[in-house]
C-alpha positions as MATLAB code, in Angstrom:
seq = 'XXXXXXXXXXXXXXXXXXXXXXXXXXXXXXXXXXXXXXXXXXXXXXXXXXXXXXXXXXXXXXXXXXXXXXXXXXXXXXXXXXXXXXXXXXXXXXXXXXXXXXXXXXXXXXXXXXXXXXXXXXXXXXXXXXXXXXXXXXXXXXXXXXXXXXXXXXXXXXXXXXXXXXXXXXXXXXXXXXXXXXXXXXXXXXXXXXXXXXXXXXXXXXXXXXXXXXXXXXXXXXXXXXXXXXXXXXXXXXXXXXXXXXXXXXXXXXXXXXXXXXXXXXXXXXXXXXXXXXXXXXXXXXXXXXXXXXXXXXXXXXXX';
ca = [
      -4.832    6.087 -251.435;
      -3.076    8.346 -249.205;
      -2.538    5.484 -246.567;
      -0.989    3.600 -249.136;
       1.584    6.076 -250.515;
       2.308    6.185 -247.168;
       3.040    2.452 -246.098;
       4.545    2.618 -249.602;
       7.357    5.522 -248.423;
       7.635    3.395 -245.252;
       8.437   -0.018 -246.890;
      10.992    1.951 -249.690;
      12.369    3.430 -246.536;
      12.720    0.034 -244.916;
      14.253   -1.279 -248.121;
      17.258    1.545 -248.284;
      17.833    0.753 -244.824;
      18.230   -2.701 -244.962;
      20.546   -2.565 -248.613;
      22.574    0.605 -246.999;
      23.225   -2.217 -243.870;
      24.217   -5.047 -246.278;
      26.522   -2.899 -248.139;
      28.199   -1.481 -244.848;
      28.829   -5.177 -243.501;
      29.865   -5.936 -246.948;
      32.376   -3.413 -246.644;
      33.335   -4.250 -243.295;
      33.993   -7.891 -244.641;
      36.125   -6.831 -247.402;
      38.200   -4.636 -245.664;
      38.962   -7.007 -242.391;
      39.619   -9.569 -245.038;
      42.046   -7.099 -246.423;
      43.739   -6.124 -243.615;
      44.465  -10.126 -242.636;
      45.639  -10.584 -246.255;
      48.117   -7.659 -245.231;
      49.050   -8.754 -241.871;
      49.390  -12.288 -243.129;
      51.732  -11.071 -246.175;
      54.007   -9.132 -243.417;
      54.373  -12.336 -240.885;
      52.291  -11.251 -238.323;
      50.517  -14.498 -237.987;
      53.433  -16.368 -238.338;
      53.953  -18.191 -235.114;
      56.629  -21.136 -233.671;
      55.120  -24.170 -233.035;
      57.880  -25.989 -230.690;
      57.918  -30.026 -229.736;
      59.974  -32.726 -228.248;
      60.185  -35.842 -229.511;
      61.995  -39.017 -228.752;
      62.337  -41.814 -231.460;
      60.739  -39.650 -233.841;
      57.815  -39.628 -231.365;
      56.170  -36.019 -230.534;
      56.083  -36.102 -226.555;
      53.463  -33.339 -226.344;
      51.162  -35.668 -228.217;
      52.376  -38.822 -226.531;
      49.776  -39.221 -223.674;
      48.857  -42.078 -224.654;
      52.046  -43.808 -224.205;
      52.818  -46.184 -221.109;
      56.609  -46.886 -221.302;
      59.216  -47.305 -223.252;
      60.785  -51.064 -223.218;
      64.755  -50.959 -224.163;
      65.888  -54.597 -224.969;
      69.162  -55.599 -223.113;
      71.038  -58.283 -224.303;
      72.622  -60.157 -221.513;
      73.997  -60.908 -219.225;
      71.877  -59.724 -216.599;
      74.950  -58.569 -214.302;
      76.215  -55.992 -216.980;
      75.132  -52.630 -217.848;
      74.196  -51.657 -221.661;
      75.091  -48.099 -223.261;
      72.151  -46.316 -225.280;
      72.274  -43.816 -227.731;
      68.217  -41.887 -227.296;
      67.537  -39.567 -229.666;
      65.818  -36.567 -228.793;
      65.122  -33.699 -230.792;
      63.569  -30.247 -230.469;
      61.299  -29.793 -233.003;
      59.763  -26.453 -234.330;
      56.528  -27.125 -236.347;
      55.700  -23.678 -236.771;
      56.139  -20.483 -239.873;
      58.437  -18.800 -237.481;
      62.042  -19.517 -236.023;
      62.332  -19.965 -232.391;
      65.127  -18.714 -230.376;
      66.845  -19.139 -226.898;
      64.979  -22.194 -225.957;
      66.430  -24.279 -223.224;
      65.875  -28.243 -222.747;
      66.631  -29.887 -219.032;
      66.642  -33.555 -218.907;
      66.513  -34.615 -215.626;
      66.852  -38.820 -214.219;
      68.710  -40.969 -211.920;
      72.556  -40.093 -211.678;
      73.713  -43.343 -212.749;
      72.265  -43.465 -215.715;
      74.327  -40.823 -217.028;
      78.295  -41.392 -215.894;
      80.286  -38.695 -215.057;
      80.951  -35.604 -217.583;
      85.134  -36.397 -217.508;
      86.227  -37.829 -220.619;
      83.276  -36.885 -223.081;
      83.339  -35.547 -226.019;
      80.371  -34.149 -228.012;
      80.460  -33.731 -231.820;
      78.151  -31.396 -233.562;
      77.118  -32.548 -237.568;
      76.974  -30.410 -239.306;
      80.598  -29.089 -237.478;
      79.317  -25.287 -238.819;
      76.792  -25.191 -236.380;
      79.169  -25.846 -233.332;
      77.434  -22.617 -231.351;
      74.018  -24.070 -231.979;
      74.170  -26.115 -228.711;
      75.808  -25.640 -225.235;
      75.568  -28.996 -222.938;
      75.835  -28.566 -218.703;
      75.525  -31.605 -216.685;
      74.718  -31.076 -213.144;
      73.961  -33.598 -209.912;
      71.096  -33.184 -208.245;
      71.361  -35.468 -205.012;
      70.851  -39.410 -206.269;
      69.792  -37.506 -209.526;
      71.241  -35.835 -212.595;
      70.689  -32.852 -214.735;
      71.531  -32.231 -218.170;
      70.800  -29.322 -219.680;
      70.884  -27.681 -223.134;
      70.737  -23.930 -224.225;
      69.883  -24.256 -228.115;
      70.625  -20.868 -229.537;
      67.849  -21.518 -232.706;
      65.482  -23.664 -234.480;
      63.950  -22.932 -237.951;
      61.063  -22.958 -238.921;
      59.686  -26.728 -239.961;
      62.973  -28.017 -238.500;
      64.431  -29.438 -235.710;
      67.356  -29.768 -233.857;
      68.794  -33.370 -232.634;
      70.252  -34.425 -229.704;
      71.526  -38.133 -228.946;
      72.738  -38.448 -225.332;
      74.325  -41.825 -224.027;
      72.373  -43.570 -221.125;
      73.943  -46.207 -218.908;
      71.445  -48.678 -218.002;
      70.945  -52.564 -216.345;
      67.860  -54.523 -216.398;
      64.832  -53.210 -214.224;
      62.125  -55.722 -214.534;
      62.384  -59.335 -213.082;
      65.002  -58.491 -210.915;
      66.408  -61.100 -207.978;
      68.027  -60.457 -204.394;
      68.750  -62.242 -201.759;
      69.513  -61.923 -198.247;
      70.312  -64.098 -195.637;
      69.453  -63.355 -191.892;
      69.913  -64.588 -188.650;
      67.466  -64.845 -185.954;
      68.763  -64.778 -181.701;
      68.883  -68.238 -181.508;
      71.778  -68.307 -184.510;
      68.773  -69.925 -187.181;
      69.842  -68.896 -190.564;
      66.998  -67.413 -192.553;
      66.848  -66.630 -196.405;
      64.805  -64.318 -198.285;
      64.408  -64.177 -202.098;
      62.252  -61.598 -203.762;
      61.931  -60.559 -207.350;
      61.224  -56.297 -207.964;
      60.894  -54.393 -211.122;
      61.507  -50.785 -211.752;
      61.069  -48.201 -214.039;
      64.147  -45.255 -215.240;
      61.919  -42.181 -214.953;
      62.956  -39.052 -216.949;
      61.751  -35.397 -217.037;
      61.942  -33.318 -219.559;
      61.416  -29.955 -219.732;
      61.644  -27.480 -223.141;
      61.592  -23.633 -222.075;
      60.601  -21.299 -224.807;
      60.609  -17.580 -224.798;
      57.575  -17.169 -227.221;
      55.742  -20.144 -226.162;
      54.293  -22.080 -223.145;
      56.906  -24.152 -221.111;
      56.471  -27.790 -222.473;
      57.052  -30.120 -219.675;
      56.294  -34.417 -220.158;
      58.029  -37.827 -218.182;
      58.850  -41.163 -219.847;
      59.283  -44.120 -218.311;
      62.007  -46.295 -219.554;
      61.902  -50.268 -218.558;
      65.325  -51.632 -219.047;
      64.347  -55.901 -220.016;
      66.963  -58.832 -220.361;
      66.157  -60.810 -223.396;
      67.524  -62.525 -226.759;
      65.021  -61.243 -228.674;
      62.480  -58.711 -229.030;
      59.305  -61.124 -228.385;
      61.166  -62.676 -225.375;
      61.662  -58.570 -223.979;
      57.476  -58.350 -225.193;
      56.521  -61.487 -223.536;
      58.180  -60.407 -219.905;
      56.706  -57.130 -219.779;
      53.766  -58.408 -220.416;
      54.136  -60.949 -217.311;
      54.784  -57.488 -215.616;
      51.368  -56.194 -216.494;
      49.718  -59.100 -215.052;
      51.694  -59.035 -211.503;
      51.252  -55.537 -211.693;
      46.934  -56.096 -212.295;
      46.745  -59.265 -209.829;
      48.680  -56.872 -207.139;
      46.417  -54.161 -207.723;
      43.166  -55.857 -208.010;
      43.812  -57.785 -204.225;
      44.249  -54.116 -202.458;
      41.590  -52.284 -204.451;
      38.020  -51.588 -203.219;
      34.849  -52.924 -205.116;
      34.571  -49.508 -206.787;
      38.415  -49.129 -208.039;
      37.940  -52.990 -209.302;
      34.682  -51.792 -211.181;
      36.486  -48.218 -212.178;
      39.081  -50.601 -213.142;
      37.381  -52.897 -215.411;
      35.842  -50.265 -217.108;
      39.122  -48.491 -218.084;
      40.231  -51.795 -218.919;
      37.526  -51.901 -221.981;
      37.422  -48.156 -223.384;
      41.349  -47.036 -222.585;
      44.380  -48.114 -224.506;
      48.318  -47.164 -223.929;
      50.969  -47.888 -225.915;
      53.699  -49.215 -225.229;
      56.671  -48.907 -227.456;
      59.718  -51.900 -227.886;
      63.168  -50.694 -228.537;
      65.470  -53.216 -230.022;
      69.350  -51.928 -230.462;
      70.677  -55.385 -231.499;
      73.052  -57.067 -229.430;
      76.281  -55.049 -229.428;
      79.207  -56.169 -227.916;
      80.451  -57.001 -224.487;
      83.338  -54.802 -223.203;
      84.625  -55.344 -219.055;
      85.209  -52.418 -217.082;
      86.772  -52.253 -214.171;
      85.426  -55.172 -212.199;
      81.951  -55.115 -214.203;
      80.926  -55.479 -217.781;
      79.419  -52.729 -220.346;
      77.405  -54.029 -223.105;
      78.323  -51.537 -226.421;
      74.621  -50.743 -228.184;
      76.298  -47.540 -229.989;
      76.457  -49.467 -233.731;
      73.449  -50.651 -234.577;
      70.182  -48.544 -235.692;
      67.637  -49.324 -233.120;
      64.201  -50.594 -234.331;
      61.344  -48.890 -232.773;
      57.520  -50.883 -232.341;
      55.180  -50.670 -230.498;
      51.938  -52.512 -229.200;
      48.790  -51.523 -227.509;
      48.246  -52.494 -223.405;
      44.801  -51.928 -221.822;
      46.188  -50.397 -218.310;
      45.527  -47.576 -216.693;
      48.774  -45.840 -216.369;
      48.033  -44.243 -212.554;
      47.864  -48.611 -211.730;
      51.369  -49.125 -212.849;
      53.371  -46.911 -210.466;
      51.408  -47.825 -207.465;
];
């Protein structure tokens, strides 16, 4: 009897131990879950969330996208003005100040700064925005100093582009050897507008992402489809006759499990203006349609 009053005291003991631990982590519980329910009420949580987008694409999420395929009307000789529209976009419970954008790409793409004049809609929000442009060599910088961005919003930004078309290109040049035998060389080159973009944020990481723009001749938007598509293959039969038995095998693997997308811009067919001694194609009027399709290529096999 004794022996079992005692394992009796022991296991009553055991008991008040183990409720007197529940109800301390019980207390615990409540009052962390109190305290977030305070700090959460007060905005401490709150956080920006900050983005770039182009089209209405996010660019932070857009690894999966190849190029970007701008139709150009015709002729092939003239150059064709873009409106892209970029925005900085702020997807967080929190506003976001002092963030500054850099776009960065070949110089003539871009013109010169003389004789531009930027409009800001809504006009009450004309110290939202400050614009520098600044060369960089064969390059150009643009950059942007955007003073605020609300929460769930986003500011826009449509900057003009100047380009001509970049795939199926033709050149020509004629030679002479010593003994005064003329010799001709035609070759056909494609070529891709790269542009960097880079969003600084003082209360987030530095977003940083590149898009490739293909500039293709064409009277319609299958036509633009069906030449960059002859680009992918010249682009696969080039790499395939270099590559070693394991890149072709690394290759054809990719080829099976990895899509990109590539996304078709179509800004109708504007006008034709001359210029000088050369001719500007005005694509300022119409809304652009954006699609896109899916390509199975690696994107490192593209720029090689």
């Amino acid at each position: 009897m004794p022996e079992n009053e005692v394992l009796l005291g022991w296991l009553q003991l055991l008991v008040a131990a183990c409720l007197g631990g529940l109800f301390t982590l019980l207390g615990v519980l409540l009052s962390n879950r109190h305290a977030r329910e305070l700090a959460s009420r007060s905005g401490a949580f709150r956080r920006p969330k900050t983005g770039l987008s182009l089209f209405g694409l996010d660019l932070r999420g857009g690894e999966d996208v190849l190029a970007w395929c701008l139709r150009h009307p015709g002729p092939v000789s003239a150059r064709a003005l873009y409106r892209l529209p970029f925005a900085v976009t702020n997807g967080g419970d929190l506003r976001c100040d002092d963030l500054v954008l850099t776009l960065q790409g070949p110089a003539e793409c871009f013109g010169r700064e003389e004789g531009l004049e930027f409009t800001h809609i809504p006009a009450v929000v004309d110290d939202l925005i400050k614009r520098a442009q600044m060369p960089i060599g064969h390059l150009c910088q643009l950059s942007y100093k955007v003073s605020r961005v609300g929460a769930g919003s986003a500011v826009g930004i449509e900057e003009l582009f100047v380009m001509a078309p970049s795939v199926g290109r033709e050149h020509t040049s004629v030679s002479k050897t010593n003994d005064d035998v003329a010799l001709t060389t035609s070759v056909e080159y494609s070529f891709a507008y790269r542009l960097h973009l880079s969003l600084f944020s003082p209360d987030e990481s530095n977003l940083h992402s590149s898009v490739s723009v293909y500039c293709i001749e064409g009277s319609s938007v299958a036509e633009m489809i069906a030449k960059f598509h002859d680009l992918v293959e010249a682009k696969t039969r080039e790499y395939l006759a270099g590559a070693s038995a394991w890149e072709r095998f690394r290759f054809i693997t990719l080829r099976r499990g990895e899509k990109r997308r590539v996304m078709f811009v179509d800004c109708g067919d504007g006008k034709a203006v001359p210029v000088g001694d050369s001719t500007v194609v005005w694509l300022l009027d119409s809304q652009p349609i954006v699609g896109e399709l899916s390509c199975l290529l690696p994107r490192e096999m593209l720029w090689r």
